[in-house]
C-alpha positions in Angstrom: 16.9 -7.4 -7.3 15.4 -4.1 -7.7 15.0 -3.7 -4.0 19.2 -4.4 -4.1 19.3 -1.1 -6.1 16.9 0.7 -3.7 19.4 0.2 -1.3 22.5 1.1 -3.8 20.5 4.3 -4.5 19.6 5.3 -0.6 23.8 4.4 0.1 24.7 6.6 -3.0 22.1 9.4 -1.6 24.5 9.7 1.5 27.6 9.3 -0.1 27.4 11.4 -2.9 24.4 13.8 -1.8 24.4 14.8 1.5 28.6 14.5 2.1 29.0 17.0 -1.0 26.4 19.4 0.2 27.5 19.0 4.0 31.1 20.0 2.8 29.8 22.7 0.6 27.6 24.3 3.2 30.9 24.5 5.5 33.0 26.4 3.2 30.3 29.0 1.8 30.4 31.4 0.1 33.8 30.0 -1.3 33.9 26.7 -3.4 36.9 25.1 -3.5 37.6 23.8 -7.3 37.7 24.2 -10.8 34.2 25.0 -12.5 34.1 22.1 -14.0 33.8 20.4 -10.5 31.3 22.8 -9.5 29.2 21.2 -12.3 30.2 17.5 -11.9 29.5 17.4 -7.7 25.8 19.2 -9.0 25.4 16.6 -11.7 26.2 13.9 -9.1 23.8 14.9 -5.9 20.8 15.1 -8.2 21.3 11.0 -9.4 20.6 9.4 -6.2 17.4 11.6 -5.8 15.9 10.8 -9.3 17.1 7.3 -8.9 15.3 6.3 -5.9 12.1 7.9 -7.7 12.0 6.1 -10.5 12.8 2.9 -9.0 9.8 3.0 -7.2 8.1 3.3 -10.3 10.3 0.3 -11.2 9.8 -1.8 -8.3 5.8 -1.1 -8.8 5.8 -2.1 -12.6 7.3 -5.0 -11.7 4.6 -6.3 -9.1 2.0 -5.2 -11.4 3.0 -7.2 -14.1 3.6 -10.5 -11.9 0.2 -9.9 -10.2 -1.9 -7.8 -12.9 -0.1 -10.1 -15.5 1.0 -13.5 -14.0 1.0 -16.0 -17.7 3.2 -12.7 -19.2 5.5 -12.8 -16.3 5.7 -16.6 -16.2 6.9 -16.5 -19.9 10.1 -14.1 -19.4 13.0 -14.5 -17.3 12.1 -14.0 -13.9 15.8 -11.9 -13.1 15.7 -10.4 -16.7 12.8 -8.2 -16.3 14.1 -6.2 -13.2 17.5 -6.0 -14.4 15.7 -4.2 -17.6 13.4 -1.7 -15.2 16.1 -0.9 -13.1 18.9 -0.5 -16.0 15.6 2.3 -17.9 15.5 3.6 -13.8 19.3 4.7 -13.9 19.5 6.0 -17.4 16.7 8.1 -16.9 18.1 9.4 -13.7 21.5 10.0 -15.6 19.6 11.9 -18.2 17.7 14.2 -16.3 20.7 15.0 -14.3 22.7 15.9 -17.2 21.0 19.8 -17.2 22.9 20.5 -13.6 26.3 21.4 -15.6 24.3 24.2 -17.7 22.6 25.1 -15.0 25.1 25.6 -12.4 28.9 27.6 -12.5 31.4 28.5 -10.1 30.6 31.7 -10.1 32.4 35.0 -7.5 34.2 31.8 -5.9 31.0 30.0 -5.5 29.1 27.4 -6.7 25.8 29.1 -7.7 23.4 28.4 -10.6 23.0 29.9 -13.5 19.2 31.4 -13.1 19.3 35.1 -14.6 15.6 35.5 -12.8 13.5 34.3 -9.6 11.2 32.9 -12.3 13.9 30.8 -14.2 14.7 29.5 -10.3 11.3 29.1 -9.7 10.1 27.0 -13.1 13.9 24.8 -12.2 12.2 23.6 -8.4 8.7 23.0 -9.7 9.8 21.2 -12.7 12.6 19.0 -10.3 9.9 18.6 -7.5 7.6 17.5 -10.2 9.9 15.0 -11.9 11.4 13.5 -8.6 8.1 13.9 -6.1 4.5 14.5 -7.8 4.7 12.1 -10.7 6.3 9.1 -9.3 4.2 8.9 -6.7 1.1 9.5 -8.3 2.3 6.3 -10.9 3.0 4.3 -8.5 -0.2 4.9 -6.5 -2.1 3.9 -9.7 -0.4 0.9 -10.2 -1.0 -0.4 -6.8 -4.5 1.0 -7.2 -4.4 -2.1 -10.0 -2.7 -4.5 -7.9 -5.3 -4.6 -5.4 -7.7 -4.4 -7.9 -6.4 -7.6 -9.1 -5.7 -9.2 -5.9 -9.1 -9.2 -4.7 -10.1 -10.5 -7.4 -7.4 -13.3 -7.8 -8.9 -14.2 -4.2 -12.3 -15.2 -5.3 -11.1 -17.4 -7.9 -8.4 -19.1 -5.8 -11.3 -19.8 -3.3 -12.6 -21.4 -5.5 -9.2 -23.7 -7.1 -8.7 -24.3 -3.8 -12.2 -25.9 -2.8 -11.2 -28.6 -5.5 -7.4 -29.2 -4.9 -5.7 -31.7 -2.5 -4.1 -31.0 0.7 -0.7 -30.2 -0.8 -1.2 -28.5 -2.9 -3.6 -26.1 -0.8 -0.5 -25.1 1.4 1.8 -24.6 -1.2 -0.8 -22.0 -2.7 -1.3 -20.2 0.5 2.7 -19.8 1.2 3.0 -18.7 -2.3 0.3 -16.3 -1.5 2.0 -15.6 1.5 4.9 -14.3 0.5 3.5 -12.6 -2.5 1.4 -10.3 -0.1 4.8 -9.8 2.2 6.6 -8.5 -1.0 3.5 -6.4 -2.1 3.1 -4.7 1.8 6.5 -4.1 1.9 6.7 -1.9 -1.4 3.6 -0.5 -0.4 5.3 0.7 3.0 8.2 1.7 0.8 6.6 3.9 -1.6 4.2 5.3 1.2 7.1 6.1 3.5 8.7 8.0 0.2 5.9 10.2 -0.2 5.2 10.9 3.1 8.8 11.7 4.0 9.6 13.5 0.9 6.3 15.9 0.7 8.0 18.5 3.0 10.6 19.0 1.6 9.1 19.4 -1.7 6.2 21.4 -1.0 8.2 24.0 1.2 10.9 23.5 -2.0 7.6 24.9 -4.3 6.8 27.5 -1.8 9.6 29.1 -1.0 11.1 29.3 -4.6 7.3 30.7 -5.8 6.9 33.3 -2.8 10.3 33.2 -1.0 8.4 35.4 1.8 5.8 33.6 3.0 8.3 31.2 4.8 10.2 31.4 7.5 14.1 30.2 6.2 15.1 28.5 9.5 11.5 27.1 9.4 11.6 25.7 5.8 15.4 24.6 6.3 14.5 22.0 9.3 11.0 21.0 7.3 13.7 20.6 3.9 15.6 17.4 6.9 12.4 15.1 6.3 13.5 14.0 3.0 17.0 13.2 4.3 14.8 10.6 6.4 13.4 8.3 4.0 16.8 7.1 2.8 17.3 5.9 6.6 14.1 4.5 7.0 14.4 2.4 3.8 17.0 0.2 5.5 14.6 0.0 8.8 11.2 -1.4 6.9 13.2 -4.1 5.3 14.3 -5.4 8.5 10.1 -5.4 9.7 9.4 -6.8 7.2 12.2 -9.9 7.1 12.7 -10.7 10.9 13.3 -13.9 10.2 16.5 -13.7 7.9 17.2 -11.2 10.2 17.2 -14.0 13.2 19.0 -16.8 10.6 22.0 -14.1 9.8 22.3 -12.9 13.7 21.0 -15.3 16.1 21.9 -12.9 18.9 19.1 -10.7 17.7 16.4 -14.1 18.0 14.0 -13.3 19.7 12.9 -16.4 22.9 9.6 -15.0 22.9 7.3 -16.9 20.5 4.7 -14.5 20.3 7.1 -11.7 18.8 8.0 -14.5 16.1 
C-alpha cells in the first residue's frame, strides 16, 4: 500500500511539479494569474516533494516494525497500519507546504517570493533542503541500520527452529523469508536511489543560496536535473525487482531464457 502512494506521489511530482514550473519558466518574467494563484501553484509543487520524503520514512517505519517488531505487528491490522503512516505522510507534507502562500506573491507581473534579504532566502533553502533531504534520509538509514540489526539476528534463531521443524513447514519459512528480504532490498534500493539522486540538487540548492558566487548558474542548473530523476527511476526498480508479475501481466515481455528468470 504505501509503495501505491510512492507511486501517487512520483505521478503527482510530474504533474503538478515540473508541468507548473516548465510553464512558468516559459513565460518569465511575466506570470500569468491572479496572486492568489501565484501562491496556490507554489503551495502545490512543494507537496509532491515533501510527500515522497516522508513516505520513505513511512515505508521504513513500517518494515521496522514487522521485522524489529513481528508479535506487535501480528496483533494490528495488517492494511490498517500503512493506511495510518501514509495518511501522517500527507498531512505533514500539506502542513509544511502551507508557508509557500506567505512566502511567495505575484509581484512586478511575476511570481517571486517574498524574501526582503539573501539571508531570509538563504535560512528558506537550508531549512527546505533539511526537511525534505538531510533528515529523512538520515531516519530512514537508522531504521534500516535496525532492520539488519534484527535480521541477522532473526537468522540464527530460525536456524535453529528450523533444525527441529518438518519438511513443510521448512519451505514455507524460507518463502516467507523470501519475500520478506525482496520487500526489504527493494526499499532499501528505493531510499538509496532517493538520496543519491536527490543530493545534488540539494547540496548545490545550499551552496548557491549561501555563496551564490561560488557556482557556476548553468553548472548548478543541469546538477539541480538529478532530482527530477529519482521520480523516473522509482517506476524502473519496481519492475527489477517484480519481473515476474511483470511476465504474468505482459507475457510478450517473458523472457525464453531460463537463466534470466
Amino acid at each position: 500500500m504505501l509503495i501505491l502512494h510512492m507511486s501517487a506521489a512520483d505521478l503527482l511530482f510530474a504533474l503538478i511539479t515540473m508541468v507548473p514550473t516548465m510553464a512558468i519558466t516559459a513565460t518569465v518574467p511575466v506570470f500569468h494569474g491572479p496572486d492568489l494563484l501565484c501562491k496556490f501553484v507554489k503551495f502545490l509543487q512543494v507537496i509532491p516533494m515533501y510527500a515522497s520524503s516522508f513516505l520513505l520514512v513511512a515505508i521504513s517505519a513500517d518494515r521496522f516494525q514487522a521485522i524489529c517488531r513481528p508479535l506487535v505487528s501480528m496483533k494490528s491490522n495488517a492494511y490498517k497500519r500503512p493506511a495510518l503512516y501514509a495518511g501522517v505522510a500527507w498531512t505533514l507534507a500539506l502542513l509544511f507546504s502551507t508557508p509557500q502562500f506567505v512566502l511567495f506573491t505575484k509581484r512586478e507581473g511575476d511570481c517571486v517570493g517574498t524574501y526582503t534579504s539573501p539571508y531570509q532566502y538563504a535560512l528558506y533553502v537550508t531549512v527546505f533542503n533539511t526537511v525534505v533531504w538531510l533528515l529523512p534520509s538520515a531516519l530512514t538509514g537508522y531504521l534500516y541500520f535496525l532492520i539488519n540489526s534484527a535480521g541477522t539476528k532473526n537468522d540464527i534463531k530460525q536456524r535453529m527452529i528450523r533444525s527441529i521443524q518438518f519438511a513443510g513447514g521448512i519451505l514455507q519459512c524460507m518463502e516467507l523469508d523470501r519475500r520478506r528480504a525482496q520487500t526489504v532490498k527493494l526499499t532499501l534500493t528505493i531510499v538509496a536511489a532517493n538520496f543519491i539522486l536527490w543530493a545534488p540538487f540539494c547540496i548545490i540548492s545550499v551552496i548557491d543560496a549561501l555563496w551564490p558566487s561560488v557556482i557556476n548558474p548553468t553548472f548548478a542548473t543541469y546538477i539541480m536535473f538529478f532530482g527530477n530523476l529519482n521520480s523516473c527511476a522509482n517506476p524502473w526498480i519496481w519492475f527489477c525487482f517484480n519481473r515476474k508479475q511483470i511476465e504474468l501481466a505482459l507475457p510478450c515481455c517473458a523472457s525464453t531464457d531460463p537463466l534470466l528468470r
